[in-house]
C-alpha positions in Angstrom: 89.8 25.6 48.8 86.9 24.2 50.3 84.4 26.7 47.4 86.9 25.2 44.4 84.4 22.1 43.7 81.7 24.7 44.0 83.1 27.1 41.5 84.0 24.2 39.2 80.1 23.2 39.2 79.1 26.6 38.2 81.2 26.9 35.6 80.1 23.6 33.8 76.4 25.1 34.6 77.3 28.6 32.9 79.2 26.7 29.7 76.1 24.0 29.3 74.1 26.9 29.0 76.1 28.7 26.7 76.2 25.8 24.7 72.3 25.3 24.6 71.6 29.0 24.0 74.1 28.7 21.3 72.3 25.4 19.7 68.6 26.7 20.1 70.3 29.9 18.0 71.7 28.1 15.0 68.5 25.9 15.0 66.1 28.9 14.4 68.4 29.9 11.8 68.0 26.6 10.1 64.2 26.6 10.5 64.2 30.8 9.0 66.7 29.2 6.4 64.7 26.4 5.4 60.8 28.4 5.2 62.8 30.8 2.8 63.8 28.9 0.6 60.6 27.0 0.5 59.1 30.1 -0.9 58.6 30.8 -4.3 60.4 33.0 -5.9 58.6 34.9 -9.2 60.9 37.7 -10.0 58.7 38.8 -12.8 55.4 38.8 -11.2 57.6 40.8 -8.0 57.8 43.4 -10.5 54.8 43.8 -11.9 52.6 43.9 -8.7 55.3 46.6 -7.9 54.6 48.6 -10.7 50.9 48.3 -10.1 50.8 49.5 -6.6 53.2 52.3 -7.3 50.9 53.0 -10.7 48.1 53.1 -8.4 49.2 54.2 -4.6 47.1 57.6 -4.9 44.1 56.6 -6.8 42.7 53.7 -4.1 39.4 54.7 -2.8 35.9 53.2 -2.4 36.8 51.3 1.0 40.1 50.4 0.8 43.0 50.0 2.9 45.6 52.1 3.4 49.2 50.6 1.7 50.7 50.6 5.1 48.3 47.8 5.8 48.7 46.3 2.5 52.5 45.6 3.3 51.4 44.3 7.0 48.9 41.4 5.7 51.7 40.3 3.0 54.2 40.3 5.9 51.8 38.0 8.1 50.9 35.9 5.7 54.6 35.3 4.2 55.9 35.1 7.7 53.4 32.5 9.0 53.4 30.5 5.2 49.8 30.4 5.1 48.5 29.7 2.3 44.1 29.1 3.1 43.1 32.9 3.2 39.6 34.2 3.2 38.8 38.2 2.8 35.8 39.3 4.1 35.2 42.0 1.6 36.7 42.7 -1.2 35.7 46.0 -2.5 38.1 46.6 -5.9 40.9 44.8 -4.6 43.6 47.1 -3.1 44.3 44.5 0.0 43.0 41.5 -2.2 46.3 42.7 -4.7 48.5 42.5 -1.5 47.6 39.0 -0.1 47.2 37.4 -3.5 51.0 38.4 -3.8 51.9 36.8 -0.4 50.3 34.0 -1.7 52.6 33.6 -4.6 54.8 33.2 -2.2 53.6 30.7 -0.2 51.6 28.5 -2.7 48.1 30.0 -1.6 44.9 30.7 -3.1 42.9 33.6 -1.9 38.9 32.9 -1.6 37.3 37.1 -1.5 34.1 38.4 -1.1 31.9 40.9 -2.7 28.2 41.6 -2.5 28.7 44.9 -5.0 28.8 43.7 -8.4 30.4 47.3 -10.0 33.3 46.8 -7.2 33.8 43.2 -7.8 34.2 43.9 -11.9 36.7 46.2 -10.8 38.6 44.4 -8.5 38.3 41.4 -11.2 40.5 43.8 -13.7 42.7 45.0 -10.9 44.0 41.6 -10.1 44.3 40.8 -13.9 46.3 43.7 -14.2 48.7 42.9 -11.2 49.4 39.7 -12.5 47.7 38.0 -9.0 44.5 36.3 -10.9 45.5 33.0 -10.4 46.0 32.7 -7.1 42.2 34.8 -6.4 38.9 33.2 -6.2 36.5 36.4 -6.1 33.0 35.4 -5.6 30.3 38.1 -5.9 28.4 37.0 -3.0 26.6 37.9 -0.2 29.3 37.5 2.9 26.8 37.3 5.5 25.3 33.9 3.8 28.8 32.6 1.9 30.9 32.8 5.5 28.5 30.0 7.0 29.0 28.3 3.7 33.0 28.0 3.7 34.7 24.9 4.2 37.9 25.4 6.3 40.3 24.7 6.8 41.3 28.6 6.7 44.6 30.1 8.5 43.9 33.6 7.6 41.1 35.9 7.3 40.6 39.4 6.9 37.9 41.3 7.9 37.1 44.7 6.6 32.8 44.8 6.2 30.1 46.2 7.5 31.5 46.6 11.1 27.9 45.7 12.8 28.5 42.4 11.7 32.7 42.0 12.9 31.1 39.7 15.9 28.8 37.3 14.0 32.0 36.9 10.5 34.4 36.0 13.8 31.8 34.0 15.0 30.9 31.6 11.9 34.7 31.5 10.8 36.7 30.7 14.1 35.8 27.2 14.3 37.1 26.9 10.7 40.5 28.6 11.5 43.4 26.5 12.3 45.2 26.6 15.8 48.3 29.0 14.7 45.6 30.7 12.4 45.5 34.5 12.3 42.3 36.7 12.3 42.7 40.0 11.5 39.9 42.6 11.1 40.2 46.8 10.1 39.3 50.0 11.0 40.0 48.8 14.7 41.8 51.1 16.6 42.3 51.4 20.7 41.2 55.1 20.3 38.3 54.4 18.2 35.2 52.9 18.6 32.6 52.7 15.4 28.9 51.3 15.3 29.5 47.2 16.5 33.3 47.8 16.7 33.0 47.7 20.6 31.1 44.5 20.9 33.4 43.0 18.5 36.7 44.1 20.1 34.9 43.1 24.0 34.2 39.7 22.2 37.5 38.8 20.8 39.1 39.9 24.3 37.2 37.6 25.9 38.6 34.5 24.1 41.1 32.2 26.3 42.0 30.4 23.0 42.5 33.9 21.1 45.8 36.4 21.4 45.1 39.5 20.3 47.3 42.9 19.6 46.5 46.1 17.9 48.0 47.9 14.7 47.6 51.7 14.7 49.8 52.6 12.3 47.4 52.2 9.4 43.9 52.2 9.4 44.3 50.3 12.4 43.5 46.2 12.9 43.1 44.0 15.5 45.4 41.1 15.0 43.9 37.4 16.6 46.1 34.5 16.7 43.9 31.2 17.5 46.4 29.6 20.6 44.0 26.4 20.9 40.9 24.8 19.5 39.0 25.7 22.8 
């Protein structure tokens, strides 16, 4: 009798917890609930960027990124609701097509960067044709001077230039990115190390303020999430 009061407490302990584990549950459905329906919806423009990509799936070339990690970026960017997205470069626009769609989504505007002025033309008609133009701002530009020149604040970059320079783009944009940001950078890959890759990787690794993972499934990317200012 003498273990009844006992049992009695450990009950209420195992029933309060149910009940919290039960609240915290229907509260991240209200939050999932509520950031759905706060994007916007654009049946019409769904379609067309659909038909693009599928128009187009086999003819990408000229340093672009696989569709695998096409659908990855719009699922970061959707996901997280960002909406201040810088792309670092754009070459003729197969990711640039992907995360001006997110941003339809979200209410974003997506600033791209191109030193090659044949590739940006192209990438110009490519977003036209998609339907995405409004929510691009491609600037023919060299990146290596315009990334010191951006004003942030910026919650999501990608990265996919000259790979020398991964280290010194993270560098002169990371200050600019907002704590929850993302930074994500291609061609990385735990089994493959290119010309500046390594430094870059050994740098971002470093970071206290910096959680980085790894995508293979693509082209592979290193994904950064900014945890803190410092």
């Amino acid at each position: 009798m003498k273990n009844k009061p006992i049992k009695e407490k450990i009950m209420k302990i195992m029933l309060l917890s149910q009940k919290y584990l039960i609240l915290s549950l229907f509260m991240c459905l209200i939050i999932q609930s509520g950031f759905s329906q706060n994007l916007n919806e654009n049946p019409e423009l769904d379609k067309m960027v659909k038909e693009f990509l599928s128009d187009n799936n086999y003819s990408w070339r000229d340093m672009n990124i696989p569709a695998s990690d096409g659908q990855l970026l719009f699922n970061i960017i959707v996901e997280n609701g960002y909406k201040n997205v810088v792309e670092i470069v754009t070459s003729t626009g197969h990711s640039g097509v992907w995360i001006a769609w997110a941003l339809s989504k979200t209410g974003g505007k997506l600033i791209t960067l191109e030193i090659d002025a044949q590739r940006h033309k192209e990438a110009l008609a490519n977003f036209k044709e998609a339907g995405v133009s409004d929510y691009v701002d491609a600037r023919l530009c060299d990146a290596h001077e315009m990334v010191l020149q951006l004003e942030g604040p910026i919650d999501f970059v990608f990265s996919d230039a000259d790979k020398g320079w991964y280290t010194n783009y993270f560098k002169a944009i990371a200050p600019k990115l907002d704590v929850g940001g993302c930074y994500v950078s291609h061609n990385i890959s735990q089994r493959r190390r290119q010309v500046g890759i390594t430094e870059y990787v050994n740098y971002i690794e470093s970071l206290s303020n910096y959680n980085t993972t790894y995508n293979n499934n693509g082209g592979g990317v290193s994904i950064s999430y900014k945890t803190s200012a410092n």
